[in-house]
C-alpha positions as CSV (number, residue, x, y, z in Angstrom):
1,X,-0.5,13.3,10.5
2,X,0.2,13.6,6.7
3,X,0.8,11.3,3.7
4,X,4.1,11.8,1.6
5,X,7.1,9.4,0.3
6,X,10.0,8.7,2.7
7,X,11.3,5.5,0.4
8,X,12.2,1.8,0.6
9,X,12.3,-0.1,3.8
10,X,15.7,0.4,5.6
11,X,18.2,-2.4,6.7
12,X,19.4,-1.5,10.1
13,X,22.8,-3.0,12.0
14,X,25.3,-1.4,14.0
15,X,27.2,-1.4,11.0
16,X,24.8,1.5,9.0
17,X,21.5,1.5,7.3
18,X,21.0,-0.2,4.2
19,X,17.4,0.5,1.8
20,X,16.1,-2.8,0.4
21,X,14.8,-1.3,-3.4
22,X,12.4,-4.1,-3.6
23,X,10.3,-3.1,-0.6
24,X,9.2,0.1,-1.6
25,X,7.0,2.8,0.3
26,X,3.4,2.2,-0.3
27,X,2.9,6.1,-1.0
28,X,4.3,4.8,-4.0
29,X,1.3,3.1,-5.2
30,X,-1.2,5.2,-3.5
31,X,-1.7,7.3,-6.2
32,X,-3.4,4.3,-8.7
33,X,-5.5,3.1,-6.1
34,X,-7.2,6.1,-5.3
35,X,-7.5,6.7,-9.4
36,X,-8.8,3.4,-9.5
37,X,-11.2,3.7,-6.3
38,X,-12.3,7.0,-8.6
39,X,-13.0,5.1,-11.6
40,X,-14.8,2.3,-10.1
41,X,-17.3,4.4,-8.0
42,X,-20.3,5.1,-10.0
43,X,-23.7,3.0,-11.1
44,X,-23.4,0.3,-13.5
45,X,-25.6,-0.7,-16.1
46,X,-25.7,-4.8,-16.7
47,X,-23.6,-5.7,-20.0
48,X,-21.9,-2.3,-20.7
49,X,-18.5,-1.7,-20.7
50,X,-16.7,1.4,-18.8
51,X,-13.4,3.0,-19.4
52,X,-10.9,5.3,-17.4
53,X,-8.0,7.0,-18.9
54,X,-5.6,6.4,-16.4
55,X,-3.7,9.8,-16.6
56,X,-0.9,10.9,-15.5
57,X,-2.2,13.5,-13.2
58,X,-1.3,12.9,-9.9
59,X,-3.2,14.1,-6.7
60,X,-1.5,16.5,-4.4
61,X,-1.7,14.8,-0.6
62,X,-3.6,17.1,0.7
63,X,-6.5,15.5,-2.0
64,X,-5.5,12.2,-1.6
65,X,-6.7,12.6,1.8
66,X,-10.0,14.3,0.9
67,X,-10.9,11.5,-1.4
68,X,-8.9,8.5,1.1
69,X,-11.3,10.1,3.7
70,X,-14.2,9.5,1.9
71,X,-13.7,5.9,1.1
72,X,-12.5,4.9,4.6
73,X,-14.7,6.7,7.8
74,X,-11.4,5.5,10.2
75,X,-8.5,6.9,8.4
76,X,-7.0,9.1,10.8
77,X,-7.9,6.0,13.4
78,X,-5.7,3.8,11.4
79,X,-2.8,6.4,10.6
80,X,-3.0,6.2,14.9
81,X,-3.0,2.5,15.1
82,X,-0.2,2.6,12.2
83,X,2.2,4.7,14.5
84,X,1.2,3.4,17.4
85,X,2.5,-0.2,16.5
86,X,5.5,1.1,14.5
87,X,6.8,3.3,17.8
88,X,5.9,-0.4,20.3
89,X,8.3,-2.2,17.1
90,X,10.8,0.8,17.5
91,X,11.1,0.1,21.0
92,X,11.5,-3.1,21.0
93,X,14.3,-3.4,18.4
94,X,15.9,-0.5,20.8
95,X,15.5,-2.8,24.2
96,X,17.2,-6.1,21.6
97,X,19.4,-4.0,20.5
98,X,20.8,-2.6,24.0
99,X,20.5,-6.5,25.2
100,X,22.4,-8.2,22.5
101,X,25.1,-10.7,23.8
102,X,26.9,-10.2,20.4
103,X,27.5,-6.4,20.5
104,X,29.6,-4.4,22.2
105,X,29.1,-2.0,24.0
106,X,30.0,1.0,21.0
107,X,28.1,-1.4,18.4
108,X,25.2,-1.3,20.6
109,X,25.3,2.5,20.8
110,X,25.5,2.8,17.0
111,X,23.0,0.2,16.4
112,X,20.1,2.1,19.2
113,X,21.4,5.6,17.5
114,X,20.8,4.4,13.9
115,X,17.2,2.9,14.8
116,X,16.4,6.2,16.4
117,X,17.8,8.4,13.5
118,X,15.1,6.2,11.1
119,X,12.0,6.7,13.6
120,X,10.3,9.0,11.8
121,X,11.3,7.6,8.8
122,X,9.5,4.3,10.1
123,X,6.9,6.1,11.4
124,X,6.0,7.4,7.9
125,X,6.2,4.1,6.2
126,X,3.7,2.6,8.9
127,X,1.4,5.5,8.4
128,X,1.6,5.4,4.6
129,X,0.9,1.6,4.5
130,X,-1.9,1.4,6.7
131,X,-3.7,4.2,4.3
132,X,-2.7,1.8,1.2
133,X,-4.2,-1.0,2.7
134,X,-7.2,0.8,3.9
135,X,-7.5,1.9,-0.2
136,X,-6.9,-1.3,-1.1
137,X,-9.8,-3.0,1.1
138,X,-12.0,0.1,0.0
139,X,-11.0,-1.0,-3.6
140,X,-12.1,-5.1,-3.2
141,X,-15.4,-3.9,-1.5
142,X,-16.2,-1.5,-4.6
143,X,-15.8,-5.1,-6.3
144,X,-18.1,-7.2,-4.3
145,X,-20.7,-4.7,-4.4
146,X,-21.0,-3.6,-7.8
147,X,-20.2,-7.2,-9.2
148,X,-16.9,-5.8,-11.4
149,X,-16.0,-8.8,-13.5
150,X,-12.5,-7.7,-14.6
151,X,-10.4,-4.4,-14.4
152,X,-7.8,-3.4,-16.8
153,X,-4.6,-1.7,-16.4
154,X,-1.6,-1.1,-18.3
155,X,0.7,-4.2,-17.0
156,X,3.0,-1.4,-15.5
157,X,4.6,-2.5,-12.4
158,X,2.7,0.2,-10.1
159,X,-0.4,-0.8,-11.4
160,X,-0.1,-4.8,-11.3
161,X,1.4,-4.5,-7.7
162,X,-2.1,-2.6,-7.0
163,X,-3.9,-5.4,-8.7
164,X,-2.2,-8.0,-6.6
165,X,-3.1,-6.0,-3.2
166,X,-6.7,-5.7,-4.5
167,X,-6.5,-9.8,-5.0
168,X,-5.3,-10.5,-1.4
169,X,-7.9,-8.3,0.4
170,X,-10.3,-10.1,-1.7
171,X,-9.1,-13.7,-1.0
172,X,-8.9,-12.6,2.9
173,X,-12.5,-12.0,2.7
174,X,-15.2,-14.0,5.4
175,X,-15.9,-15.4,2.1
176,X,-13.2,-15.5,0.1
177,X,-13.5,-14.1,-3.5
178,X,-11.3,-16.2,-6.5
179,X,-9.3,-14.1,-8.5
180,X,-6.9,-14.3,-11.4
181,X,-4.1,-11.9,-13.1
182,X,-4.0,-12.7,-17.0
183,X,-1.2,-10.2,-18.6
184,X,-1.7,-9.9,-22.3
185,X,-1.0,-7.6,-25.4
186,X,-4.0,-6.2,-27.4
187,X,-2.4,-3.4,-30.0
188,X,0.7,-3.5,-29.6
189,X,0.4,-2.5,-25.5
190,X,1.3,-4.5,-22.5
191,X,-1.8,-5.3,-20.1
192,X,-2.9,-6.2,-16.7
193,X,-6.5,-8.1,-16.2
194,X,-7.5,-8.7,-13.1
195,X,-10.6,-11.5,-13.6
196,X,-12.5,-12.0,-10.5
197,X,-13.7,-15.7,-11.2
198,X,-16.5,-16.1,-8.4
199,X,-18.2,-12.9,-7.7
């Protein structure tokens, strides 16, 4: 199994498939985490400030993996799980789809023929967002460990949606961690904080 972008989640009927733009791949976002998971891994001294330039070098997958292996011991178990549910949902839509009361029997055909044409497609999008979310948990435990007070990002939209994902694994916790997103300027640039309040 591999990492790489496929796009946004499709809309499939029997009448074509459709992308919905605002429920993009998570390879998409993969990239910050695993700069942030970088940047947040080293020994902290009380009271002292540390920066990252977030740059705009991107990791090839192939490194993403190396260091995505590193932060979570049952990646490939998870990329398993993540097809192995996505294939079950595949199926299913296929049996509802051949059942449907509604549909003829040629929109039937077209709607089982356009779920199969986007299988790997689906596939890919399951496998990508089980590695996100694996980043993102590896992310809120780097935060609970070290006792990080705040990170700071440049309120792009990539980066707050990785802050937001960071602030749902940690409210999911056993013990849920409070967290708050402040946006602000300082100098002239747009910024993300992400405050964790009880830590």
């Amino acid at each position: 199994m591999e990492l790489k972008y496929v796009g946004p989640k499709p809309i499939i009927s029997h009448h074509g498939i459709e992308f919905d733009n605002n429920k993009e791949d998570k390879f998409a976002y993969l990239n910050i985490a695993v700069q942030l998971l970088k940047a947040l891994d080293h020994s902290y001294f009380e009271d002292k400030k540390y920066v990252y330039e977030a740059s705009s070098l991107r990791f090839d997958n192939d490194e993403l993996m190396r260091i995505l292996r590193h932060y979570c011991q049952d990646l490939d178990i998870l990329m398993e799980k993540g097809t192995h549910n996505i294939k079950e949902e595949i199926e299913h839509n296929i049996e509802r789809a051949h059942e449907n009361s509604v549909l003829n029997k040629v929109n039937k055909e077209i709607l089982e023929n356009n779920i199969l044409i986007m299988q790997d497609y689906l596939v890919q999008r399951s496998v990508n967002k089980s590695v996100y979310y694996c980043a993102i948990d590896a992310l809120a435990e780097l935060l609970k460990r070290d006792h990080i007070d705040y990170i700071i990002v440049p309120m792009y939209q990539k980066f707050t949606h990785v802050l937001h994902s960071i602030q749902g694994s940690l409210r999911r916790q056993k013990s849920p961690i409070d967290t708050q997103i402040d946006i602000y300027q300082e100098n002239g640039q747009l910024l993300s904080k992400l405050k964790v309040v009880n830590n």
